[in-house]
N, C-alpha and C positions, 0 to 999 in steps of 0.2 A: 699314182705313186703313193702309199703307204710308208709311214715313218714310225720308227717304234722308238719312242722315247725312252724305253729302260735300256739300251742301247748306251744312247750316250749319258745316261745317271750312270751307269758304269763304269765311267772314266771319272767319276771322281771316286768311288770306292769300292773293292773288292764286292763286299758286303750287296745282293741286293735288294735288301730293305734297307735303303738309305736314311738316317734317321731326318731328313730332308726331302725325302722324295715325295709325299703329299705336297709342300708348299712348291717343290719343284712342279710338280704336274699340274698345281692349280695355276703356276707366270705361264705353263705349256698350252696350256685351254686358251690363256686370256691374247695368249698371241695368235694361237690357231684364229681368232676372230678376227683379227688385225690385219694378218698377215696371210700371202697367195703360198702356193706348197712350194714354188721356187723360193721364196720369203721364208720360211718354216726351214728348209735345208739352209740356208749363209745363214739362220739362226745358228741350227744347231750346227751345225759344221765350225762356227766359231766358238761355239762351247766346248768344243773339242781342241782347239787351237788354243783355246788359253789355258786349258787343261794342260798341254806341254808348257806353258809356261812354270809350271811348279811352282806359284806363287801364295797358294794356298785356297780353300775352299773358299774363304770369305771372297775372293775375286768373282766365283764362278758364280755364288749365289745370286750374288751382286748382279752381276751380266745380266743372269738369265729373267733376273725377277724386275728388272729396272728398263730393260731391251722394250720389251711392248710399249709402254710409255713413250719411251723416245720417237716408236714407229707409230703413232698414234697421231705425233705432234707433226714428223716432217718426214713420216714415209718409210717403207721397205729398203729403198735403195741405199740410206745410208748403211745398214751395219755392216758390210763390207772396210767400207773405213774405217766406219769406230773401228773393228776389231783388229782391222791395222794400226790404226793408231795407237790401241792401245800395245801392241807387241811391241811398236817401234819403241813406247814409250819404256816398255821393262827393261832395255839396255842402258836406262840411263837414271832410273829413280826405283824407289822397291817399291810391294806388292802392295803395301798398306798406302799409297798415294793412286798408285792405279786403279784400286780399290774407290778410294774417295772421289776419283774423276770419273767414273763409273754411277756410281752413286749421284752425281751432282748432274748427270747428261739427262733426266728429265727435263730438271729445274731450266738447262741451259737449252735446252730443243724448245720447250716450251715460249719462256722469254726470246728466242733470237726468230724461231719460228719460221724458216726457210732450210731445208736442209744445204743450200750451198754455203749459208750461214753457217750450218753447222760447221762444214769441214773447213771451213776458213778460221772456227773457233777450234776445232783437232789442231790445225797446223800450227796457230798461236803457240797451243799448249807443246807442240813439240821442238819451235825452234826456244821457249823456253827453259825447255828441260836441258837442253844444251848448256845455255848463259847462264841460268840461274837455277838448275838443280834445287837448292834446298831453300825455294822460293814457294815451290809447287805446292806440299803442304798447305803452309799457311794460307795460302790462295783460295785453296779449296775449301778452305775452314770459313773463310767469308765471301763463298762465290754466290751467295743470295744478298747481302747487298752490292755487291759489286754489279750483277746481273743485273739490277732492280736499278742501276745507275747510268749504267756507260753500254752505250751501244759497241758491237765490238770492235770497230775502228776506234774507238776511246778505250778500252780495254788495253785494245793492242799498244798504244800510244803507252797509258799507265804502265804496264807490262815493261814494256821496252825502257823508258827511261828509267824505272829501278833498276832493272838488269843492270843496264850501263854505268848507272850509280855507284853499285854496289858487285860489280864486277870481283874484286877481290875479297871482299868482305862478307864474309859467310853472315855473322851476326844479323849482319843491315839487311840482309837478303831477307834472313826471318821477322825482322821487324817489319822491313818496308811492305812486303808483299803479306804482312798480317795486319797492316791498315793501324800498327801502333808508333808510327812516328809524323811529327807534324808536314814532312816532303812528299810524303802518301797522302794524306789527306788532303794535299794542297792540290797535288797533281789533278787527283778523283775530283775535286769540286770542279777543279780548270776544265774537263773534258767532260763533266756531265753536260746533255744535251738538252735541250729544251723541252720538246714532246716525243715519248718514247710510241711507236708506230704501235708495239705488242698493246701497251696498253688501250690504244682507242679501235684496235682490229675489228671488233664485234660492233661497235658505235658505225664505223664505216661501212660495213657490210651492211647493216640497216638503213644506213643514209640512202646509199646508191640502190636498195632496193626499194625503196618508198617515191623514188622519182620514176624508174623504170620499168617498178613491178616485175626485176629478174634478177640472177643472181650473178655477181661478177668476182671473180678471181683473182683477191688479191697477195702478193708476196711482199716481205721485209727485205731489201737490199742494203747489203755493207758497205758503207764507201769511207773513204781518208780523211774526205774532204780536205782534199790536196786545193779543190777552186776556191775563190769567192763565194759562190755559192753553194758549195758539196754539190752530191752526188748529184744528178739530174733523174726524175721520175722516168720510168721506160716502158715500153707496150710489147710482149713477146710471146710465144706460143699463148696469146688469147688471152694473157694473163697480167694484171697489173703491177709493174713495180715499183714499188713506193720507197725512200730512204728508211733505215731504219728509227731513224730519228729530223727532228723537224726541228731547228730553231725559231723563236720567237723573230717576226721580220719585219720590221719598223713600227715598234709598237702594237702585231696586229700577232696573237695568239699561235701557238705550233698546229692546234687542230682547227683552226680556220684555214691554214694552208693548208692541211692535209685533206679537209673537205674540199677545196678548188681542187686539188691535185686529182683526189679520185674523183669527182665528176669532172676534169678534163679530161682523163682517160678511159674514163665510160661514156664519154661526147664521141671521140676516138672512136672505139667498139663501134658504137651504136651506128654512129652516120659515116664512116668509112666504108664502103661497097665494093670499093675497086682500087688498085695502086696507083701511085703515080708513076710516069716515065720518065725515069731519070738519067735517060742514053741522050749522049751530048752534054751535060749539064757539070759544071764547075762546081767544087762543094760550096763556094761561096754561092751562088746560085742557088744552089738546095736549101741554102740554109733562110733567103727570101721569101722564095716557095715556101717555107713550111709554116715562114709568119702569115703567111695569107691562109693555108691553111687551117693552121687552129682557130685564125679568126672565123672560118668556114663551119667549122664544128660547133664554135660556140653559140655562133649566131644560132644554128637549127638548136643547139639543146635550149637557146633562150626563146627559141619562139612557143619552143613546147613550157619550159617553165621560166618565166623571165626574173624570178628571184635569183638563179642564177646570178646576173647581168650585172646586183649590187656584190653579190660575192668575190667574182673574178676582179672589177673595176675597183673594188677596196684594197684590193692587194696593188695591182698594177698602180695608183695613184696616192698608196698611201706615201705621206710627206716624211722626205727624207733627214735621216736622223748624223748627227756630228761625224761618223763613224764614216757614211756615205757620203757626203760631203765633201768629204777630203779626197775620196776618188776622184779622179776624173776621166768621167768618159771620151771614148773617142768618139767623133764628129757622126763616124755609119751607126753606132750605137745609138747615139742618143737618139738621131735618126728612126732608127729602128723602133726603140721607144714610143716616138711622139706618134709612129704608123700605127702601133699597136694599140694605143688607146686612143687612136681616131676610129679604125677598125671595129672594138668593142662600145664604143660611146657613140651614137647618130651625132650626139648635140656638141659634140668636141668641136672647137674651130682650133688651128693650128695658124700660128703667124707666117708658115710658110703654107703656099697657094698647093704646091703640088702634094701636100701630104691631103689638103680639103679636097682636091679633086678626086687622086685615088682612092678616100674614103670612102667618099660619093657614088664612086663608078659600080666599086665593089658591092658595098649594100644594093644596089639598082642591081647588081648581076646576082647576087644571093636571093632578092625578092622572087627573081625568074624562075630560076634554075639553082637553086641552092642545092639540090644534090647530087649536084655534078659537080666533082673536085677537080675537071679542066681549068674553074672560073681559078682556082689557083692559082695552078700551074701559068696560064698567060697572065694574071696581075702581079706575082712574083718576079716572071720575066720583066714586062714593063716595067714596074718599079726597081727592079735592079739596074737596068739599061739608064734610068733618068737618073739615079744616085749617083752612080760609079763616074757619071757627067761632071756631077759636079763636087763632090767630094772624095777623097783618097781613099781606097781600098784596103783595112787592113789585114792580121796575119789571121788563116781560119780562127785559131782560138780565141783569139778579142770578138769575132762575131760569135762563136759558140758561148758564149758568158751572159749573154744579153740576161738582165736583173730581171726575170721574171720566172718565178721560184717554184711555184706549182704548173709550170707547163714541161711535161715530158720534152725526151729529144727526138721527137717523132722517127722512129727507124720503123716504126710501124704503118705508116702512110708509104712507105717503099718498097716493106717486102710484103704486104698484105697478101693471105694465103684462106679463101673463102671455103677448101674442102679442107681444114686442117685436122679439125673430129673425127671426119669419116678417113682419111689415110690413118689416123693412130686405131682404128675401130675401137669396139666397147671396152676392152681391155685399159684404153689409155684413162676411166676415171679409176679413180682410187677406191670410189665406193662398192666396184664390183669384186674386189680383192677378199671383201671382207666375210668371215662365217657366218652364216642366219643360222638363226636357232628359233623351232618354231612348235609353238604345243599344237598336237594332232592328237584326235579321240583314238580311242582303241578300235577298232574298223580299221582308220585311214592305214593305222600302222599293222593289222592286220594280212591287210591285201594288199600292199606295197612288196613287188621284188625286194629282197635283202640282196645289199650291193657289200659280197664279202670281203672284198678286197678294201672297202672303204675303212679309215682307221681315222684318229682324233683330228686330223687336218683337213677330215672333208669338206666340202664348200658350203653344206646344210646336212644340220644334222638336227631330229626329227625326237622331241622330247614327250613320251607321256605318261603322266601323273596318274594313268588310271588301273588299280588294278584286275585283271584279269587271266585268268585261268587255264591251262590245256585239262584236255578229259582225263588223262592218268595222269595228275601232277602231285594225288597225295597232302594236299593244300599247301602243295607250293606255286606261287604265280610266275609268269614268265619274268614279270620283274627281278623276279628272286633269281631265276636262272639264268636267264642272257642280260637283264640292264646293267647297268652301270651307275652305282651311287653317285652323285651330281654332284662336279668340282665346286668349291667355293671359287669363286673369285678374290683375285688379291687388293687387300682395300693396302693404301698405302699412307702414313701418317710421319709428321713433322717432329721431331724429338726435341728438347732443349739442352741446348751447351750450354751452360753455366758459367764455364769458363769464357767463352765470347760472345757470352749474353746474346746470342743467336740460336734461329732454329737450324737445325741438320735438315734439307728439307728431303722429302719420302726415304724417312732412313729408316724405317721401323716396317715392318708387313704385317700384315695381322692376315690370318684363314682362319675363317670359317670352317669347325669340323663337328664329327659327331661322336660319340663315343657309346659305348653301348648300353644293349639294355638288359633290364633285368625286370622279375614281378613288380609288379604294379602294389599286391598285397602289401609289400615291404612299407610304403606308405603312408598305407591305411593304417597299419600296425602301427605306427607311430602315435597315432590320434589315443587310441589304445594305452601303450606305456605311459603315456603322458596325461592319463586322464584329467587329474586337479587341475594341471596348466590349460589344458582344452577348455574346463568349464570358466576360469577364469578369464581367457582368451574370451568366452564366448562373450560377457559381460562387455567386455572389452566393445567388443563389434558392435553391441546393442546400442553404446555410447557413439561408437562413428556411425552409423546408421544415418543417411540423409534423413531429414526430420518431412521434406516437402516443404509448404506455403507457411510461415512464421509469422505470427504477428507480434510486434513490441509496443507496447503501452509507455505513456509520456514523451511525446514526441513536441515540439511546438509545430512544426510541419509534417506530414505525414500522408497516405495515401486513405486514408480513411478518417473518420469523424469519432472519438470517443466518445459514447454519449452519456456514461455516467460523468467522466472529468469535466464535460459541458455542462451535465448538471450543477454539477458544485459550482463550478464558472460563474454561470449565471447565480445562483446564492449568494456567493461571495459580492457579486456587482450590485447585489438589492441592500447587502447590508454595508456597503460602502466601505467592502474590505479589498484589497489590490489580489482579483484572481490569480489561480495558473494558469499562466500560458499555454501549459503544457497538455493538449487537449485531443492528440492526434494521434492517430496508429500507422507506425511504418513494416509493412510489408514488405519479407524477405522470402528469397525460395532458398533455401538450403540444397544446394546439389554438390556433393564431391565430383570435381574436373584432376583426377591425378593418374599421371601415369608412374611408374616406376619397375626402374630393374635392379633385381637382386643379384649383387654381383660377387661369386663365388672364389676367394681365390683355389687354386685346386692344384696347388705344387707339392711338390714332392715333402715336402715337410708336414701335409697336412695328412700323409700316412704313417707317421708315429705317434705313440700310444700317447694316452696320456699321464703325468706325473714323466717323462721320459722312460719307459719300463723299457727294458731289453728282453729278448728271443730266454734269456736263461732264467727269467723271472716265473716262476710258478703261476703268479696270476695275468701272465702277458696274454693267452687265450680269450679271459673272459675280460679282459679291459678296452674298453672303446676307442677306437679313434679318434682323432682331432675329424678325420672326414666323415666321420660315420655320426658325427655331433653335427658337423655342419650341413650332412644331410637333412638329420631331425628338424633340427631350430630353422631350418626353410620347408621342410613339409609343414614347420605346423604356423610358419607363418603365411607359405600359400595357401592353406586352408584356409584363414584368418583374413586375407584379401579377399579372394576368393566371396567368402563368404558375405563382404560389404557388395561387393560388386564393382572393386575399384580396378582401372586396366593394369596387367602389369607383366613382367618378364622374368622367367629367371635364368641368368645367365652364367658362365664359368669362364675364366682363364689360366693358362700358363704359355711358360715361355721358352726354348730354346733357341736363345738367343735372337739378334733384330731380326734376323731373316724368315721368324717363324714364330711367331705369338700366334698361341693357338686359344682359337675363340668359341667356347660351344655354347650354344643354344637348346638349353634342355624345355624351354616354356616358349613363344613367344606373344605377343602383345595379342594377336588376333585368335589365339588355340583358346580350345574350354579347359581348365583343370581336371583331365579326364582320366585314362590310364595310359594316353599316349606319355604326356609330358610325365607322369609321376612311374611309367618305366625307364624313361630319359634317366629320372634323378635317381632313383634306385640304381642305375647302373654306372653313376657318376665314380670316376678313379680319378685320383692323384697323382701327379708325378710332373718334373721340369723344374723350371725357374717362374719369378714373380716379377714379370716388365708390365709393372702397377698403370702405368702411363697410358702404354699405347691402349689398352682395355679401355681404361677410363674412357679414351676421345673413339675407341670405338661404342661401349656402350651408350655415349652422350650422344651420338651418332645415329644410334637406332632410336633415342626418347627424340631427338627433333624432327623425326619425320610421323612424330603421334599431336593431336590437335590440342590435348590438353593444357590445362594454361598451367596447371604448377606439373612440375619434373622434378624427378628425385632418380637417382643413383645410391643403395646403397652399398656399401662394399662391404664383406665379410672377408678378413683375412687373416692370417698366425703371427706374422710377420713382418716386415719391411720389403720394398721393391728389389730384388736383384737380381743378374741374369749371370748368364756364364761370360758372355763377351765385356765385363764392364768390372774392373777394377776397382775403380775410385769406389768408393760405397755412396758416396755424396751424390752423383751424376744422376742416378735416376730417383731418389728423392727428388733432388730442384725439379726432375720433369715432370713425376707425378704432381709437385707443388704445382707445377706451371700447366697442366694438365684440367687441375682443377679449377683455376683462374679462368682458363679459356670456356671453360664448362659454365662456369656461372655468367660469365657475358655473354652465353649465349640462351640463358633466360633457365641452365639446371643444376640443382643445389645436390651438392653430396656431400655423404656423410658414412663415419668409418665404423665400422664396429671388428675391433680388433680381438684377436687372443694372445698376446704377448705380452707380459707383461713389465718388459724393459721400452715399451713402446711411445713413453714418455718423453723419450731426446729425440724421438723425431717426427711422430702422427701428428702434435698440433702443429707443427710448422708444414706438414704437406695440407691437413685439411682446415685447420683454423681452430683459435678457441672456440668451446662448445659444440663442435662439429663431430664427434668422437667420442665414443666411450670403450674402455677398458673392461674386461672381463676377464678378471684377476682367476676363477676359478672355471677354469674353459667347461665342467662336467654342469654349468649352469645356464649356457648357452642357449639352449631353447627355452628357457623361462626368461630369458632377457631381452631376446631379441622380439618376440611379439608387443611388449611395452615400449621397447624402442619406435619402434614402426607408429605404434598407437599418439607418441608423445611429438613424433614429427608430422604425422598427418591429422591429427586431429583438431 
């Protein structure tokens, strides 16, 4: 099956060059990897369906570029829902909330991390839009800390009690569910949970594989915690479920219960072989059985590793806190209790005989035959038969509560299903769904069948860098003729609100593009025009120049011996005058470790002339660009790197708007200054907006994955940050400000070199005092910016 994605970009615009449609096709690639081709159609097919909703383009972008992520986190099968969810939800709130719930379902797939989670978080959101319509918003505006807070049974809980609060009250709606009045906050602390599952998932999964040396499959379950003890852990299609949150349980830490819990349940997996028979059997019954049971599991996972043995027994015997106390159990509980940590402890004695005997028997029939879960099944029995003798019976759910927090509720010891892989065959992992991409030499893909029918959703698709030739091609390569220029992938970045001192989180996309080329010569000629500044530059380089091995005279410690200042030394001590000390030579290597990207703005501003000259201007022909300067002043400062031999990038952006920060790459870190990269800049154009921000943390992005110890960012820009979707002017200041913050904590310093010169009320508060300079007369730009570079890296 073949899907043609200009198909459905056609439903958002007559037009088919959608000024969209690259960043469209690069969320279309990065799902095609995701997603199976039945996956790839309820994609698009929902793209299509929100498309009737006539809510505006921002929704679809949104959808389309924010969708693979969600299915990354928790699967193909939900977007069927979302995109229900989200339709049900247009009859009751507008586009721009739909939008933001949209936008927020990574952040929420990711944190909740089970797709039934998910749709249990869709339904939240829908019987809210009901109660509290103009709740939604504001919700959304702080759905990273709320996520980052309340599992979604505390969500739901929060949720719910404002509604009802604030049932008439439109105001309190917007305040409460914006987390700015003190009954929101109070609620949110009441219901935050102890240890959140999402956070120790990856901790987990190395626990239980470092015991078993395999891998096990674990999920986040949503519970009310309607019991005592919430949810209970569960064992189901092979898979483990864990609560989504753990509280602290008599003093003894959320992920110390969560390590019991997952190796109880990987005890489960592991030594489970066969079910139990549960025909004839009372659920009060079963639920005996299955205490003898885990003690069966436990014992084999502790013979294998008996650290175990203090994990589970710390929990079971930690000492009861004022809270528990006040409970009181009933007589078969406690019961039950005192079995279960005679069962786990040999060295337990119990004041009553019959709980030391059946301890006894068990351990003695687990020595034997421990991997036969019959010894259960008849000690269960027996020990229900002697209880029931002599203590009262009571209702199933008093026995299902029994205070023991990390043992699942075994439904997995009754329906165990030993061929359960092979009936789902290889289709049932998730990993097979997913696209390969794989470089092949020019041969492989030579004498490969071409599979025509095959279109961007194929299941492998066959990448090669090399090129080559047919015999009447004229020096065109087949690259040129059949390939296909390579999508970026969509990198996705966090923005700052200002206004609620929060991030937006993946609000912003940035792609990766290329723009075209032009002679190379153009370049060179620069060197040329600029001759004075060249030789000046050259001085310049002679000065950064790594020196090699240095030596410094007057040291008192050092790596070498002075031997003239020793001579004096020694003079000075015959004539009984107090020498210097200072006798030593310290030895330095002078090496420049610098990376740096040149970072271009390249919006549409920077294609007017300079002095502002208009089309009616006589000398508007022979007068330069603001771009055509900014070409200069970085070819003759990549010369000028170049020429030390320091690593470095030069890079461009603009923007139409979040859904499409477009990022090109005319250099990068690992190219030589050849005529590849200097046809790149030669063919550099202008045009968009300037979202200063997301560039920044993408080009801080490409300097932290370089080994160098100092990083630099320069930016070369006309202007201030601004997009077409952003009003406020203020909004993307504070994020380029907060941009650069996040830059330098992570070990890279930038630094602006503007051309505007009203740029005074806002560059030092995005980059810092000293961080910045002005270039009052833009036609002196290339004489400035090599000093600049000189004075920061030298």
């Amino acid at each position: 099956m073949t899907i043609d994605f200009s198909d459905y970009v056609a439903c958002l615009k007559t037009d088919p060059e959608h000024p969209h449609k690259q960043a469209l096709e690069a969320s279309y690639h990065e799902a095609a990897r995701v997603m199976s081709a039945q996956g790839l159609v309820h994609y698009l097919t929902g793209m299509k369906a929100l498309c009737s909703l006539n809510k505006g383009e921002d929704l679809i972008l949104t959808y389309v570029q924010h969708l693979p992520a969600v299915v990354k986190e928790v699967g193909e099968d939900i977007t069927p829902d979302l995109v229900g969810a989200l339709m049900k939800l247009a009859s009751h709130t507008s586009g721009t909330v739909i939008t933001l719930i949209m936008a927020n379902m990574p952040l929420a797939a990711s944190r909740l991390g089970d797709a039934e989670v998910v749709r249990g978080y869709l339904n939240l959101l829908h019987q809210l839009a009901g109660k509290a319509p103009r709740g939604l918003r504001p919700m959304m505006e702080n759905m990273d800390e709320l996520l980052g807070k309340l599992t979604l049974g505390g969500q739901r809980r929060w949720a719910m009690w404002g509604a009802q609060a604030h049932a008439r009250d439109l105001d309190g709606q917007l305040a409460y569910f914006g987390l700015q009045t003190e009954p929101s906050r109070a609620v949110l602390q009441k219901e935050r949970r102890g240890t959140l599952f999402v956070d120790n998932q990856r901790k987990l999964n190395f626990y239980l594989r470092a015991l078993w040396a395999r891998a096990f499959f674990m999920r986040p379950t949503s519970g009310d915690y309607e019991s005592r003890l919430g949810l209970r852990p569960f064992i189901e299609d092979f898979q483990i479920h864990l609560p989504d949150a753990f509280d602290n349980f008599r003093g003894i830490s959320g992920i110390e219960v969560y390590r019991a819990a997952a190796a109880h349940g990987a005890a489960h997996l592991v030594y489970t072989t066969a079910p139990l028979s549960a025909e004839q059997l009372t659920p009060a019954q079963m639920r005996f059985i299955e205490l003898f049971e885990d003690a069966r599991v436990e014992s084999l996972a502790i013979r294998a590793f008996p650290g175990l043995r203090k994990l589970w027994l710390g929990i079971m015997t930690a000492p009861l806190t004022a809270k528990d106390e006040a409970v009181e159990l009933h007589p078969m509980v406690d019961l039950m209790m005192r079995v279960a940590q005679a069962l786990l402890d040999p060295d337990y004695q119990d004041a009553l005989a019959m709980i030391n005997e059946t301890a006894a028997a068990f351990h003695d029939a687990c020595a034997r035959r421990g991997e036969d879960n019959r010894i259960s099944w008849n000690a269960g029995i027996d020990f229900y038969n002697r209880a029931v003798a002599q203590y009262h019976l009571p209702n199933l759910r008093v026995l299902e509560n029994v205070p023991i927090p990390y043992r699942d509720d075994n439904r997995y010891c009754w329906a165990f299903d030993e061929n359960r892989f092979l009936s789902h065959g290889i289709d049932y992992l998730p990993a097979s769904r997913q696209q390969v991409r794989r470089q092949v030499s020019a041969m492989e893909l030579a004498n490969e069948v071409d599979v025509e029918t095959a279109g961007d959703d194929a299941q492998e698709v066959w990448v090669c860098s090399t090129e080559f030739f047919p015999y009447e091609d004229h020096g065109v390569s087949f690259n040129a003729l059949e390939g296909k220029e390579p999508v970026s992938e969509p990198f996705y970045y966090h923005e700052w609100d200002y206004h609620a001192q929060l991030y937006r989180p993946d609000w912003v996309t940035v792609i990766e593009r290329r723009q075209g080329r032009a002679d190379p010569q153009l370049m060179d000629d620069i060197l040329t025009k600029y001759k004075p500044v060249a030789s000046r530059i050259r001085h310049l380089i002679d000065a950064l120049q790594p020196q090699g091995i240095v030596r410094r005279r007057g040291y008192e410690e050092g790596e070498e011996l002075d031997l003239s200042a020793a001579v004096r030394a020694m003079i000075d001590i015959r004539r009984g005058v107090m020498p210097d000390p200072r006798i030593n030579i310290r030895i330095s290597r002078h090496v420049r470790d610098l990376a740096l990207v040149v970072l271009m703005d390249l919006s549409e501003s920077t294609n007017a002339k300079i002095g502002g000259l208009d089309q009616s201007d006589p000398t508007y022909a022979h007068t330069p660009s603001i771009l055509s300067l900014t070409r200069e002043a970085t070819g003759l400062l990549a010369w000028a790197i170049d020429s030390i031999g320091d690593t470095f990038a030069v890079h461009g952006f603009a923007s139409d708007g979040r859904h499409d920060v477009q990022y090109f790459r005319f250099k990068d870190f690992d190219q030589p200054y050849d005529d590849g990269p200097k046809s790149r800049m030669a063919g550099m154009k202008g045009g968009l907006s300037t979202r200063m921000g997301a560039a920044l943390r993408h080009a801080g992005w490409h300097l932290t994955r370089q080994s160098a110890s100092k990083r630099l960012v320069l930016v070369i820009t006309d202007g201030e940050p601004a997009d077409i979707d952003e009003r406020d002017p203020q909004t993307l200041r504070h994020d380029a400000k907060k941009a650069v913050e996040d830059l330098r904590m992570q070990g890279v310093h930038t630094y602006c070199l503007t051309l505007d010169p009203q740029a005074d009320r806002y560059v030092a508060r995005i980059f810092g005092e000293n961080n910045y300079s002005i270039v009052d007369q833009v036609e002196r730009l290339p004489e400035r910016l090599p000093a600049v570079f000189a004075a920061l890296t030298g």
